[in-house]
C-alpha positions in Angstrom: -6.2 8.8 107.4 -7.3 8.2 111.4 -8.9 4.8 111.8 -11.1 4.8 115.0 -13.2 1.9 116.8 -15.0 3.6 119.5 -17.2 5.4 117.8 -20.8 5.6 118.5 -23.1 4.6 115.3 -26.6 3.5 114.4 -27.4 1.3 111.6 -30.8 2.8 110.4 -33.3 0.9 108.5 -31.2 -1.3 107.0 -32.8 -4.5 106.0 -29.6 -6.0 104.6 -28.7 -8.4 107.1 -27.5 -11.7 106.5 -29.6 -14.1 107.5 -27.0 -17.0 108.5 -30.1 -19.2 110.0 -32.1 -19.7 106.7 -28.3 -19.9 104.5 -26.8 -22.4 106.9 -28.9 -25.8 105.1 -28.8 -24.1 101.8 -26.6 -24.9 98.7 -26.3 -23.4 95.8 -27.8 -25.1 92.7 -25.4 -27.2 90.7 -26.2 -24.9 87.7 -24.8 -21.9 89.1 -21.8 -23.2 91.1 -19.2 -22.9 88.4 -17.1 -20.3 86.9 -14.6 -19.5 84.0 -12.1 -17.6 85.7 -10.5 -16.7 82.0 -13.6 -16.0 80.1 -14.1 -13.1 77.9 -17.8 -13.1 77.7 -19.9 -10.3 78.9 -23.7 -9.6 79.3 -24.8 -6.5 77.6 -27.5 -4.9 79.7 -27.8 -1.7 77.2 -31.5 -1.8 77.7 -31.8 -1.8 81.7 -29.5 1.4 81.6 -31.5 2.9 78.8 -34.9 2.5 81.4 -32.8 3.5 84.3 -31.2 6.8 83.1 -34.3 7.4 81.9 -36.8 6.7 85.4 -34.1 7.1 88.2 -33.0 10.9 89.4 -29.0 10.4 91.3 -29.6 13.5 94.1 -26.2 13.1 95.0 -24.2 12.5 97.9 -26.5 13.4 101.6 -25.4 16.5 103.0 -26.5 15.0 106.5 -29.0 18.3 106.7 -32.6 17.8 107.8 -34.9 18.5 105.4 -37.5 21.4 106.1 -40.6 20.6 108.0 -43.7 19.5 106.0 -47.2 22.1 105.9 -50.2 21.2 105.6 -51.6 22.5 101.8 -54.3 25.3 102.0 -57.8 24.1 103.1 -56.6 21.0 104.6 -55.2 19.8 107.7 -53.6 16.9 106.2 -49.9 16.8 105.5 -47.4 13.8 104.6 -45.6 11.8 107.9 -41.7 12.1 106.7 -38.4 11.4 108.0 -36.6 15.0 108.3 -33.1 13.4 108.2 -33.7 11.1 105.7 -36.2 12.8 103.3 -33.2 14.2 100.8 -31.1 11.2 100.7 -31.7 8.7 98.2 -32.0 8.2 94.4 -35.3 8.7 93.3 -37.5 6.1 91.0 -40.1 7.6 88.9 -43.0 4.9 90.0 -45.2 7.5 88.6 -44.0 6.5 85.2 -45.2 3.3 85.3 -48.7 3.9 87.0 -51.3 3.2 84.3 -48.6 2.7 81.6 -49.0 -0.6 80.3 -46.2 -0.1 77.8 -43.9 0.6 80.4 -44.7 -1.7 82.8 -44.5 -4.6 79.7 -40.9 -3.7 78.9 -39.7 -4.0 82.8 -41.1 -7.0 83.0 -39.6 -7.9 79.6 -36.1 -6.7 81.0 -36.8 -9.4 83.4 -37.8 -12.2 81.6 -34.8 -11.9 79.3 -32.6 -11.7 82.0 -34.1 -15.0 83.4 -33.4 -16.4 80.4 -29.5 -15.6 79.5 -28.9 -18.8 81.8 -30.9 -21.2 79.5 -28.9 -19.4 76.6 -25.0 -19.7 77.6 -24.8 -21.7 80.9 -23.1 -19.1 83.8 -20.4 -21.7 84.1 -19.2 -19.8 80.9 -19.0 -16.2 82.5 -16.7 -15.1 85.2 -17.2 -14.8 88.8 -17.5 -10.5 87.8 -19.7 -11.3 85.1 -22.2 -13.4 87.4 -22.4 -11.0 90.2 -23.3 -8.4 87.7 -26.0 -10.9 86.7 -27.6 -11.3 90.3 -27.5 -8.1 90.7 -29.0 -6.7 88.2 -31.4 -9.7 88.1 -32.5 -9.1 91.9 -32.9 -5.0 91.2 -35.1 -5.4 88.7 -37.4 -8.0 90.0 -38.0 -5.8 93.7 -38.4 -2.7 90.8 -41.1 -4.9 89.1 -43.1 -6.0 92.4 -43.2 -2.0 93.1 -44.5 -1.0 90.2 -47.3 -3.6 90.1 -48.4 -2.4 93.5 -47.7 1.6 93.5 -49.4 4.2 94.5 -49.2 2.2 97.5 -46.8 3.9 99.6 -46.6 1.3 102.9 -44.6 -1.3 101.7 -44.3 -3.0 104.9 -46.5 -5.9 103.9 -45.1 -6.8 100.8 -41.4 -6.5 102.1 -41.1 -7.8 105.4 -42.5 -11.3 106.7 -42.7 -14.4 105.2 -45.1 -13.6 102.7 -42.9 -10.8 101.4 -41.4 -10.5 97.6 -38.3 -11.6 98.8 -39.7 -14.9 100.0 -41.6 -15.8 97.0 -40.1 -18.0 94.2 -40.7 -14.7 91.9 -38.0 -16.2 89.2 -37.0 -19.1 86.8 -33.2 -18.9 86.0 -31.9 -22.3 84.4 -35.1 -24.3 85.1 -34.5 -23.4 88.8 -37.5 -21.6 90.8 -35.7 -19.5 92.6 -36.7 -16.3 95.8 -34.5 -13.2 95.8 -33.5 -14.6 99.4 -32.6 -17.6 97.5 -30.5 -15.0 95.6 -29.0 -12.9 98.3 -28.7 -15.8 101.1 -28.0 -18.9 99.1 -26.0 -17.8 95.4 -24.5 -14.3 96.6 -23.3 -15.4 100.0 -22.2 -18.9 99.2 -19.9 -18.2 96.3 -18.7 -14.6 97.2 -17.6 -16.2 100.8 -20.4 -13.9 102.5 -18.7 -10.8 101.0 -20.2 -7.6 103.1 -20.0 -5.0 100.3 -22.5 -7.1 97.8 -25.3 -6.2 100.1 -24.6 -2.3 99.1 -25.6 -3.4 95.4 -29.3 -5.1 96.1 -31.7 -2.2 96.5 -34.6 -2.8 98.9 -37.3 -0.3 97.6 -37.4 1.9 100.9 -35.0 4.7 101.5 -32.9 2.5 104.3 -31.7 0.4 101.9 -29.0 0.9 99.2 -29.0 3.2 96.5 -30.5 2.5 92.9 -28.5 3.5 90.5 -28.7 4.7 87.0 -26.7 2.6 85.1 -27.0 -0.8 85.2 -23.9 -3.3 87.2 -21.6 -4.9 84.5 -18.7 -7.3 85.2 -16.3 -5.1 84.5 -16.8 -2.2 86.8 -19.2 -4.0 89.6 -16.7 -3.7 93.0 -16.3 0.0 92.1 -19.7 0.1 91.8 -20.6 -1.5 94.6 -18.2 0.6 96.9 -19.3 3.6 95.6 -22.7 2.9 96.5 -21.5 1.2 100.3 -19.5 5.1 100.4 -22.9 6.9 99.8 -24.9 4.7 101.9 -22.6 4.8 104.8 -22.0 8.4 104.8 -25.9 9.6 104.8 -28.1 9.7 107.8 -29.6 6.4 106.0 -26.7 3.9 106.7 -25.2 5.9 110.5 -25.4 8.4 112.1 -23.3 9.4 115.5 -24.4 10.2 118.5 -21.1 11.6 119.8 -20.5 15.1 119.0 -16.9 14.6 118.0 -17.3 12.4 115.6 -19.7 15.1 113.2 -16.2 16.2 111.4 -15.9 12.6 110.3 -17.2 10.9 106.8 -17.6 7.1 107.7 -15.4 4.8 104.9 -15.3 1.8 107.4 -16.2 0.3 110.9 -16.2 -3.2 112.2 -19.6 -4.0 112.9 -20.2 -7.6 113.5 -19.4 -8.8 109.5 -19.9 -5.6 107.6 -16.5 -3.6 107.5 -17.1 0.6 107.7 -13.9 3.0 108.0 -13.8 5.9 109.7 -12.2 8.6 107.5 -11.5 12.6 108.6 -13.1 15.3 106.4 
């Protein structure tokens, strides 16, 4: 393996950054500050995979190839705006499926509301640190898939995920009695007791194709860091996460970098 530093790369669309200015007076709630290192409970979270295996197509790792160029359909002029070199990469969600559905829509939500609740039923104290992150995780996922759903076919998302009035900023959930934002989630509870770990960011999808993947099963304590390096791997190595602007480099699959926090690798192929 050849470990390189010089090497030219552009973070693309990536709104995982960590926000250090809003975390720095934050602290996470007593509630969820404490962990059994020893424990042998788990969360079963059967139903979320069920829904996800179900609504979520894996396309596979990105070839880096641009996608064909977009026609206009007979007898019109109009055609969609895409992002050639992004366009293949990606799981896919099946919004569709939830468009009109009501029954569908009612057991996402429901998938979230009993999620919100495990807290109130065995205290997180109880679980291990695994066992929690696979909580958050899977807590945050399906939240951002729930505020989607309740606003798709809307395809600009802008509104609703960037600013201050976006769905991360909104105290969208009630874990332990605790109004809490998914920023509060990713900023304050992820950061704070996983010392800032880089890779968790690979695991908390954004709903736009430059974030991380969504997957089709849902995270469980036992297999989360493979889980969550298999997704940083995919996202890193598609025209998504970098891309190089030196020619030399195109033979390379990208594992690991230093850039500022996040740690990438530069691996030959």
């Amino acid at each position: 393996m050849k470990y390189f530093s010089s090497a030219i790369l552009i973070l693309t669309g990536f709104l995982m950054v960590f926000d250090i200015a809003n975390a720095a007076n934050s602290t996470v709630p007593e509630p969820f500050q404490r962990f059994d290192a020893d424990s042998k409970y788990a969360i079963n979270y059967d139903d979320l995979t069920a829904m996800l295996k179900t609504v979520v197509v894996d396309v596979g790792r990105s070839s880096r190839e641009k996608a064909a160029p977009s026609h206009a359909a007979t007898g019109t002029r109009m055609k969609a705006s895409v992002k050639r070199s992004t366009q293949n990469e990606a799981n896919r969600f099946y919004y569709e499926t939830f468009e009109g559905n009501d029954e569908a829509q009612q057991l996402l939500k429901g998938i979230q509301k009993s999620l919100e609740q495990v807290p109130t039923e065995v205290s997180l104290e109880y679980f291990s640190r695994d066992e929690q992150l696979a909580y958050w995780l899977n807590l945050y996922n399906v939240t951002v898939l729930n505020e989607i759903v309740q606003v798709y076919p809307k395809r600009n998302l802008k509104k609703i995920l960037v600013g201050k009035k976006s769905i991360f900023s909104k105290k969208l959930l009630t874990v332990a009695g605790i109004p809490l934002s998914l920023n509060d989630i990713q900023y304050t509870i992820l950061k704070q007791n996983y010392d800032n770990n880089p890779l968790i960011m690979y695991g908390l999808y954004q709903g736009n194709i430059g974030g991380p993947n969504i997957r089709k099963n849902a995270y469980t304590g036992k297999d989360v860091h493979r889980a969550l390096t298999n997704n940083a791997i995919e996202f890193i190595n598609s025209n998504r996460g970098t891309q190089s602007k030196d020619e030399k480099f195109s033979g390379y699959r990208v594992c690991m970098i230093e850039i500022e926090s996040i740690s990438l690798i530069l691996m030959q192929i």
